[in-house]
Backbone as JSON Lines, residues from 0, in Angstrom:
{"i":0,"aa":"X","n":[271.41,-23.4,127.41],"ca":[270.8,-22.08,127.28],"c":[270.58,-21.52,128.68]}
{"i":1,"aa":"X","n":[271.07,-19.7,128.89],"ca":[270.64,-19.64,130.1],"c":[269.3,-18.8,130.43]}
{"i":2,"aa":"X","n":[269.33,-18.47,131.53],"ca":[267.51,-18.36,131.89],"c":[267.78,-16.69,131.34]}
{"i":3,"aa":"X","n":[268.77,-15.99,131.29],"ca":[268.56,-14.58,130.1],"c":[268.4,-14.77,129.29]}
{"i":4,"aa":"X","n":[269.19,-15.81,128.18],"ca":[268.82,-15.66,127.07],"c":[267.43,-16.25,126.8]}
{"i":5,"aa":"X","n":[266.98,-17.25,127.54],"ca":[265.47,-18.14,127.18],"c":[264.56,-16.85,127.85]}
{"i":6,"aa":"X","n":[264.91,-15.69,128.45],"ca":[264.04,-14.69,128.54],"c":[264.02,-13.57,127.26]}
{"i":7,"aa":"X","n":[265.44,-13.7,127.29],"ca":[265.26,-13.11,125.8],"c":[264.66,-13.49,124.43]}
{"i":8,"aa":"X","n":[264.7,-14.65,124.59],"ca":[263.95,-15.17,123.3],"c":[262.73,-15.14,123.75]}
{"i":9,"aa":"X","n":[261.8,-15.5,125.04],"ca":[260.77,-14.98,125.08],"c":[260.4,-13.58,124.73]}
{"i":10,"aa":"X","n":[260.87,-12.76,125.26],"ca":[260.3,-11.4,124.89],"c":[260.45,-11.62,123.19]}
{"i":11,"aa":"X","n":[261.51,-11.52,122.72],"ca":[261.45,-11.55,121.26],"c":[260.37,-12.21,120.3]}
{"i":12,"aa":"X","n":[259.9,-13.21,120.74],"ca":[258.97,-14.22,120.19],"c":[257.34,-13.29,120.86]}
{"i":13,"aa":"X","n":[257.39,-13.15,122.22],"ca":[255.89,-12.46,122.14],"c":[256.42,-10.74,121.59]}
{"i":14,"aa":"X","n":[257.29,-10.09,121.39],"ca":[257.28,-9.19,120.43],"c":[256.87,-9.62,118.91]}
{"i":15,"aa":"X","n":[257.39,-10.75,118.44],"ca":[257.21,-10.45,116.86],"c":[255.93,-10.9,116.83]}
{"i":16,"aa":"X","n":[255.23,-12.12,117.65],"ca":[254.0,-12.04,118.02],"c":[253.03,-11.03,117.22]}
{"i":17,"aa":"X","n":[253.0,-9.96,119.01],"ca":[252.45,-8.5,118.23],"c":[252.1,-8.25,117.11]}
{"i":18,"aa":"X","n":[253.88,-7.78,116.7],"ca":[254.01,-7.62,115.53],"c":[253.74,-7.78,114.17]}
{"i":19,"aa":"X","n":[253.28,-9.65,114.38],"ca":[252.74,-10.18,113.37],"c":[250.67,-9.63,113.47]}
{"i":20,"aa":"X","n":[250.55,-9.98,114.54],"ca":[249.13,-9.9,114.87],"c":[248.68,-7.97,114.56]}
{"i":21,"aa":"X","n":[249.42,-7.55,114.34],"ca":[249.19,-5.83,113.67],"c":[249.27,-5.67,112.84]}
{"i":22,"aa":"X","n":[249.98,-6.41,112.16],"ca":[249.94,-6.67,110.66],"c":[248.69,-7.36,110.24]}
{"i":23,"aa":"X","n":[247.66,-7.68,110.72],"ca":[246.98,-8.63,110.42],"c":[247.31,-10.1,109.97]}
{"i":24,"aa":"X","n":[248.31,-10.53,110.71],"ca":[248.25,-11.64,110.69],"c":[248.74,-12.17,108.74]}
{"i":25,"aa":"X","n":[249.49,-11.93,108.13],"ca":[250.4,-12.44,106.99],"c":[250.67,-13.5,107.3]}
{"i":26,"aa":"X","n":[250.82,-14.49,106.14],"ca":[251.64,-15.55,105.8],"c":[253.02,-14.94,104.95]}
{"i":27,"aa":"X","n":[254.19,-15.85,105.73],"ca":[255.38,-15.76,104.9],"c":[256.44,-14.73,105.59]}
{"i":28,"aa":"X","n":[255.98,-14.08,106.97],"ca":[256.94,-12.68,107.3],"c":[257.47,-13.13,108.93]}
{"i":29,"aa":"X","n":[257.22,-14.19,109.01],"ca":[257.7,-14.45,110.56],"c":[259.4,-14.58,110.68]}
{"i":30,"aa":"X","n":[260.26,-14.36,109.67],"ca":[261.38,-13.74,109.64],"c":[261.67,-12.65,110.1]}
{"i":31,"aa":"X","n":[260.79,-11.46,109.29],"ca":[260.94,-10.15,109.05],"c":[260.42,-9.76,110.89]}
{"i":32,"aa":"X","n":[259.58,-10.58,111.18],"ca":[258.64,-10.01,112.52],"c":[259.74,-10.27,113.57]}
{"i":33,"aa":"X","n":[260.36,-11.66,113.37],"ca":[261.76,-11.99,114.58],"c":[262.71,-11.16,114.35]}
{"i":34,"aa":"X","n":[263.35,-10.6,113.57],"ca":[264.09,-9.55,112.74],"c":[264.3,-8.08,113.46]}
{"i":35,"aa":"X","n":[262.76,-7.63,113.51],"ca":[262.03,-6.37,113.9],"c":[262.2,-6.65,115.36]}
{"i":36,"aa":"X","n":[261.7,-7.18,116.19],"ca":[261.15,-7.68,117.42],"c":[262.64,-7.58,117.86]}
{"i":37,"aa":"X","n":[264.24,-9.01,117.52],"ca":[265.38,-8.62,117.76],"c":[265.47,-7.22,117.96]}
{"i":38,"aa":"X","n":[265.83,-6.56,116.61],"ca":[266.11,-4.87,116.74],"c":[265.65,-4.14,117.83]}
{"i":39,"aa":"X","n":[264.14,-4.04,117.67],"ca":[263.36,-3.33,119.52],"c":[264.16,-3.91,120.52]}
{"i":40,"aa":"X","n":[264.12,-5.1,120.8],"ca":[264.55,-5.98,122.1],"c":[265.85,-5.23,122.19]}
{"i":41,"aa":"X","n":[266.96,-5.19,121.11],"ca":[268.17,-4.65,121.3],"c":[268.31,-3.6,122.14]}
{"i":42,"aa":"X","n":[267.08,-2.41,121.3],"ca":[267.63,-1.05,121.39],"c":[266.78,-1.05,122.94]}
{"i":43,"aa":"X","n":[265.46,-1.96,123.56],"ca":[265.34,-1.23,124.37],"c":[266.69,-1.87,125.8]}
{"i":44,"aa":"X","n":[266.77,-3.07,125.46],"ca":[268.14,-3.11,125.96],"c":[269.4,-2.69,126.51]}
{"i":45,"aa":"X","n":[269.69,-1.94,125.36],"ca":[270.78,-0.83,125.17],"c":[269.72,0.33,125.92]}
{"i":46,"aa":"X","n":[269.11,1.14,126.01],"ca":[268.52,2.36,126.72],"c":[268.54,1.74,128.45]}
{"i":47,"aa":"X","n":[268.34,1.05,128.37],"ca":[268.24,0.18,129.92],"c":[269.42,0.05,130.04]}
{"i":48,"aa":"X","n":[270.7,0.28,129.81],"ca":[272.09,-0.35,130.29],"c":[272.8,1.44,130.54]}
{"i":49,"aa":"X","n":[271.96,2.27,129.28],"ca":[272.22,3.33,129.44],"c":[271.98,4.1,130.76]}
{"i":50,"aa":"X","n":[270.76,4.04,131.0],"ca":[269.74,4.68,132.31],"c":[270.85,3.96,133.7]}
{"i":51,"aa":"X","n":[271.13,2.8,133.53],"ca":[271.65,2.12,134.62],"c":[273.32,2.9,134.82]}
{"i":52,"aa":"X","n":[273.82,2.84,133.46],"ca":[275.2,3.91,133.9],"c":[275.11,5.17,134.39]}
{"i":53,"aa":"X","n":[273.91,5.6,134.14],"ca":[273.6,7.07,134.47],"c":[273.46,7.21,135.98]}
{"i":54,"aa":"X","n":[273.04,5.96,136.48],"ca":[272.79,6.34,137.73],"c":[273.55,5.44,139.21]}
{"i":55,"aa":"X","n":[273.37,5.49,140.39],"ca":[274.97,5.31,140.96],"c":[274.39,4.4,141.99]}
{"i":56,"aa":"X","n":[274.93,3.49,142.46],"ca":[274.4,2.13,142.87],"c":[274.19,2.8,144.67]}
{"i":57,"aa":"X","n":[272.8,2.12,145.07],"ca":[272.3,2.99,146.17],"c":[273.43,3.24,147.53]}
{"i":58,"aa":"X","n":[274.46,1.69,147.49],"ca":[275.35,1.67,148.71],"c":[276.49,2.56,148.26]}
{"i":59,"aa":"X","n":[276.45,3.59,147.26],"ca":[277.08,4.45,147.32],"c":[276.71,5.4,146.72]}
{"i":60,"aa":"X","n":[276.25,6.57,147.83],"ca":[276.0,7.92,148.12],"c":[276.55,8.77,147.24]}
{"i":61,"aa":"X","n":[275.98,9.92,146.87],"ca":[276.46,11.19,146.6],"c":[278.13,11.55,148.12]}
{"i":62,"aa":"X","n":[278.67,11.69,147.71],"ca":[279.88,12.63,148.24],"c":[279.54,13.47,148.87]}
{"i":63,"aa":"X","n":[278.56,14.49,149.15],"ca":[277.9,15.42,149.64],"c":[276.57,15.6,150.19]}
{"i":64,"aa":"X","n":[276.92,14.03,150.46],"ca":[275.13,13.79,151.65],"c":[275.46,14.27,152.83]}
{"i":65,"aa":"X","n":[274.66,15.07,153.55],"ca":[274.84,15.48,155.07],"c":[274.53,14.62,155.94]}
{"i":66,"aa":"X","n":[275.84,14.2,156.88],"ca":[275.53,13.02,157.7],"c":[274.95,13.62,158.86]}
{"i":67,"aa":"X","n":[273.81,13.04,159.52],"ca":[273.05,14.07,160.76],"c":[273.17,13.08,161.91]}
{"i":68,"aa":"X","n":[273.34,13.64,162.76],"ca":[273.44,12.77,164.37],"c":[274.58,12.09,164.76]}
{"i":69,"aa":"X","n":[275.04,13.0,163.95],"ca":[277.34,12.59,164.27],"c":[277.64,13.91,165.14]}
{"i":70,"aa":"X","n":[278.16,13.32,165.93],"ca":[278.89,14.36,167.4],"c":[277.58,15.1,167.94]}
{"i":71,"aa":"X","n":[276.39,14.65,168.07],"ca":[275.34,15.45,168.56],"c":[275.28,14.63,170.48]}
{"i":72,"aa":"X","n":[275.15,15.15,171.24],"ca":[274.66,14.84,172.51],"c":[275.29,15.09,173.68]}
């Protein structure tokens, strides 16, 4: 197992956690709560991979940064 996925199953496990503990605490749904908890974990996942394509890795600049203190002196 690697140290993402044993992070992923952490988050998942203290999500359904929660989950269970808002429910007041049921017997019989710690399926449904790992289930739920997966799904969130997914989607916030997926929004985080999204945000990251959206935006452009710092060692490469906009195309149209003004370089200053070239040919000055």
């Amino acid at each position: 197992m690697t140290a993402n996925r044993s992070t992923l199953e952490e988050r998942i496990r203290d999500r359904a956690y929660h989950l269970w503990e808002a429910e007041g605490r049921p017997e019989g749904r710690a399926e449904a709560h790992w289930a739920l908890a997966s799904r969130l974990e997914a989607e916030s996942e997926a929004e985080l991979d999204e945000m990251g394509r959206e935006s452009f890795p710092a060692s490469d600049p906009p195309g149209n940064t003004p370089q200053t203190g070239i040919g000055r002196g």
